[in-house]
C-alpha positions in Angstrom: 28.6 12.5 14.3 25.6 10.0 14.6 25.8 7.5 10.9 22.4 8.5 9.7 22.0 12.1 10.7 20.2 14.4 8.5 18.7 11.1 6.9 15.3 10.1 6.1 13.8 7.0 6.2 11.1 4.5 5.6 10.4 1.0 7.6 7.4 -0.8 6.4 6.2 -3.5 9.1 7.6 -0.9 11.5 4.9 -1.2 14.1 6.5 -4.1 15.6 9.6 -6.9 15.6 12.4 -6.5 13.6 11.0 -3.1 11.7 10.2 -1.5 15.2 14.1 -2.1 16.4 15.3 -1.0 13.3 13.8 2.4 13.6 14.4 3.1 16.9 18.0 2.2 15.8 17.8 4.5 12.8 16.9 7.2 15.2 19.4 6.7 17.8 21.6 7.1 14.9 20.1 10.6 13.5 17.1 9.6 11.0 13.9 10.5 10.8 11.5 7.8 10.5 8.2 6.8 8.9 6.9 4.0 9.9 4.3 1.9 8.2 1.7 -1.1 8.7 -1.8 -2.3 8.9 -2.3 -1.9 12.7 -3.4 1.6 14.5 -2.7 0.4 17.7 0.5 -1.3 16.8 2.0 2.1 14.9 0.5 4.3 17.7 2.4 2.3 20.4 5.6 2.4 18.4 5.5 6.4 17.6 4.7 6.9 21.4 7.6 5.0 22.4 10.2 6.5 19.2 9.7 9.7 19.8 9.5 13.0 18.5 11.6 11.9 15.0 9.0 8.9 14.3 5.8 9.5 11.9 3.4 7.0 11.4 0.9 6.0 8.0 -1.5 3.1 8.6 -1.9 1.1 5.5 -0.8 -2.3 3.5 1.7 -3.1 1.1 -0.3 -5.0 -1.0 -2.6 -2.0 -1.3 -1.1 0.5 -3.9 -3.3 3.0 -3.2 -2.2 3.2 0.3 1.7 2.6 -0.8 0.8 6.0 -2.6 -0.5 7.7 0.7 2.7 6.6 2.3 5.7 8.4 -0.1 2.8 11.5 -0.8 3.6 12.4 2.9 7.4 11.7 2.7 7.1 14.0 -0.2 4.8 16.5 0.9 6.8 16.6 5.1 10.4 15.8 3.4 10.5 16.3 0.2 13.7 13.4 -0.3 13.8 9.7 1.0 17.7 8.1 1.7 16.8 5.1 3.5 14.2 2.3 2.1 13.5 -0.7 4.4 11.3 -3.0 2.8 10.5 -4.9 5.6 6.8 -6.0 5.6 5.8 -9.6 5.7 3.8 -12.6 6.5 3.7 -16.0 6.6 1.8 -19.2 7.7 2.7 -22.9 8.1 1.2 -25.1 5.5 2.6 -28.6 4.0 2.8 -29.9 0.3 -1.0 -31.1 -0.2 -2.3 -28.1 1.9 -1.7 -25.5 0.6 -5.1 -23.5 -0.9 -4.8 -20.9 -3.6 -5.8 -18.1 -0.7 -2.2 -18.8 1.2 -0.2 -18.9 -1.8 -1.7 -15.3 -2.9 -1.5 -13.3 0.6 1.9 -14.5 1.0 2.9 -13.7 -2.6 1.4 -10.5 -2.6 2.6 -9.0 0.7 6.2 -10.1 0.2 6.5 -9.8 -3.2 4.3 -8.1 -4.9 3.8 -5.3 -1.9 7.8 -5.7 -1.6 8.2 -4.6 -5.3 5.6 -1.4 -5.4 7.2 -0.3 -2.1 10.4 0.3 -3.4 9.2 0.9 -7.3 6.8 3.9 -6.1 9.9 4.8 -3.0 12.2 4.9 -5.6 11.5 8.8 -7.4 12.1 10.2 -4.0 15.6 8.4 -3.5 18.9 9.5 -5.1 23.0 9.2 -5.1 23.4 7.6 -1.6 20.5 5.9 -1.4 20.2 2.4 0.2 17.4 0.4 -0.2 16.9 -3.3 2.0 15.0 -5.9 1.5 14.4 -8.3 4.2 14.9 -11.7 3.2 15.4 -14.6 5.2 17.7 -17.7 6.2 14.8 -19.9 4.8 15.1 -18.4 1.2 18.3 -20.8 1.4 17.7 -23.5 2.9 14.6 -26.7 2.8 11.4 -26.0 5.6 8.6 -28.6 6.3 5.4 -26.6 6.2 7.3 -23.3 5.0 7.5 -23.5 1.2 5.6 -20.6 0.1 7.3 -18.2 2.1 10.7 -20.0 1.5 10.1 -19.2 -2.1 9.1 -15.2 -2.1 12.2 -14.8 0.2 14.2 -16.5 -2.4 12.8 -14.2 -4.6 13.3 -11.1 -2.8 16.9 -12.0 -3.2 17.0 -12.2 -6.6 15.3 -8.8 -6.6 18.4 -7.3 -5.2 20.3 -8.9 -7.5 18.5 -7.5 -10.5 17.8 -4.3 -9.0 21.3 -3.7 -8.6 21.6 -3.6 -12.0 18.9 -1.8 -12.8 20.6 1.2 -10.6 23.2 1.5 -12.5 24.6 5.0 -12.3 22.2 6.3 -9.6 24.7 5.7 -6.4 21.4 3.6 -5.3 22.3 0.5 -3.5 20.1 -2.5 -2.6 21.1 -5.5 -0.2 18.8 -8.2 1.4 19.3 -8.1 5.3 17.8 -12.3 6.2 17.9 -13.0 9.7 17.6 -16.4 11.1 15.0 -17.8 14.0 14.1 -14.3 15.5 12.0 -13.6 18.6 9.5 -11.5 16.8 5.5 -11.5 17.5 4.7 -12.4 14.0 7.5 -15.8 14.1 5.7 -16.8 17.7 2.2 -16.5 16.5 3.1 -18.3 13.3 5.4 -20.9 14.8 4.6 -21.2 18.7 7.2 -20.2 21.1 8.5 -23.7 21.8 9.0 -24.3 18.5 11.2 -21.2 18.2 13.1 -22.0 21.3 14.2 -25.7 19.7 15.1 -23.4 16.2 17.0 -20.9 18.4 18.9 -23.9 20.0 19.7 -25.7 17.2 21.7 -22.5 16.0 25.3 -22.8 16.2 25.2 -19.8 18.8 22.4 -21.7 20.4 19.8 -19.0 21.0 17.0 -16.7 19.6 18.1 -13.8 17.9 16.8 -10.4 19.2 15.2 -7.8 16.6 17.3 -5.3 17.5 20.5 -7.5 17.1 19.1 -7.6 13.0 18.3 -3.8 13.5 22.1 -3.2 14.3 22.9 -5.0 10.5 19.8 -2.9 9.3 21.9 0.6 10.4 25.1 -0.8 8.9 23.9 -1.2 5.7 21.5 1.9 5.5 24.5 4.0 6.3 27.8 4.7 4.3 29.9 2.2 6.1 28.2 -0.2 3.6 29.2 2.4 1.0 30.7 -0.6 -1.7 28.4 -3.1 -1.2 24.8 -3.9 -3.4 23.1 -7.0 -4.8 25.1 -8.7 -1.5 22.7 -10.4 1.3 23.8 -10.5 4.6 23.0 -13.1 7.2 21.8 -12.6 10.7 20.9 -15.8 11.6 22.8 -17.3 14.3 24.8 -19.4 11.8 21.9 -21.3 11.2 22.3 -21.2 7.3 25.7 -21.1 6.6 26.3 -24.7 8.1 
């Protein structure tokens, strides 16, 4: 019997990278999936090649109001939500001494503040066996040049799973940060340049790029029950790159 069968979930930043491969690989293992982000063409191109067992709302996280179009039709189609992947993100180079008060607050606000509402306003529709994850990242750890601001909200995504796990005390909820490493995704190429994120990929101790659907693989693990004892915990799909 296929892990997530029966299951329904939700990927936000599903229209491409690491949120596309994770729900194609939530489907190959039995979910149904909604996908969500701020490109038509992106999500339309994504439900075309998911499937039947794919649904698609356009919208941001950092727009509550369309947050609350998104679990109305989980609600109104499913009527339950299992699977949580708070996955949507951004980020853009900038040093100490340049950053401006308008890349500090789209940053913050799509991976934090859209990050927290996702799951706060997901969470009535989730019960016992829940999983919610929260994509981090090997740079919540570590020092970047040029990266600090989006170092910092994934540091803080991490202590959101630590909290949160608390919080779900005596719900059978779980939460757990899935933080890849240097991964070839459109959004880490149009941020970083591709021959930038071929020297990151080599100077991984497995010496390459990871591929999205090598994190979607760890995204399946823990939205299923073979990650049945495990919340507040943050896994690493990074290549090594962190853990040296």
């Amino acid at each position: 019997m296929k892990r997530l069968a029966g299951k329904t979930a939700v990927v936000t930043g599903g229209g491409t990278g690491i949120g596309f491969a994770a729900a194609r690989r939530f489907i190959e293992e039995g979910a149904f999936v909604y996908i969500f982000g701020r490109r038509q063409d992106a999500l339309d191109a994504a439900v075309a090649a998911l499937g039947e067992n794919a649904r698609a709302v356009p919208g941001s996280v950092a727009d509550l109001a369309d947050l609350d179009r998104l679990f109305g039709a989980v609600k109104a189609a499913r009527g339950s939500l299992d699977i949580l992947f708070a996955n949507a993100g951004t980020g853009a180079l900038a040093p100490l001494g340049e950053i401006t008060p308008g890349h500090y607050d789209q940053t913050f606000d799509v991976n934090v503040k859209g990050l927290l509402f996702t799951v706060q306003k997901g969470l009535p529709l989730m019960g016992e066996g829940g999983s919610i994850i929260l994509t981090g990242s090997s740079t919540g750890v570590m020092g970047t040049p040029s990266f600090s601001v989006y170092s910092a909200t994934k540091a803080a995504v991490r202590n959101f799973a630590r909290s949160w796990a608390q919080d779900l005390r005596g719900t059978g909820i779980r939460v757990n940060v899935l933080s890849p490493g240097p991964t070839r995704t459109e959004l880490a190429l149009d941020v970083v340049g591709a021959e930038a994120m071929d020297a990151m990929g080599a100077g991984t101790p497995i010496g390459r790029l990871g591929d999205p659907a090598e994190v979607a693989a760890v995204a399946a693990f823990l939205a299923s029950a073979d990650s049945s004892f495990m919340t507040g915990s943050e896994v690493f799909v990074d290549g090594g790159v962190a853990q040296i």
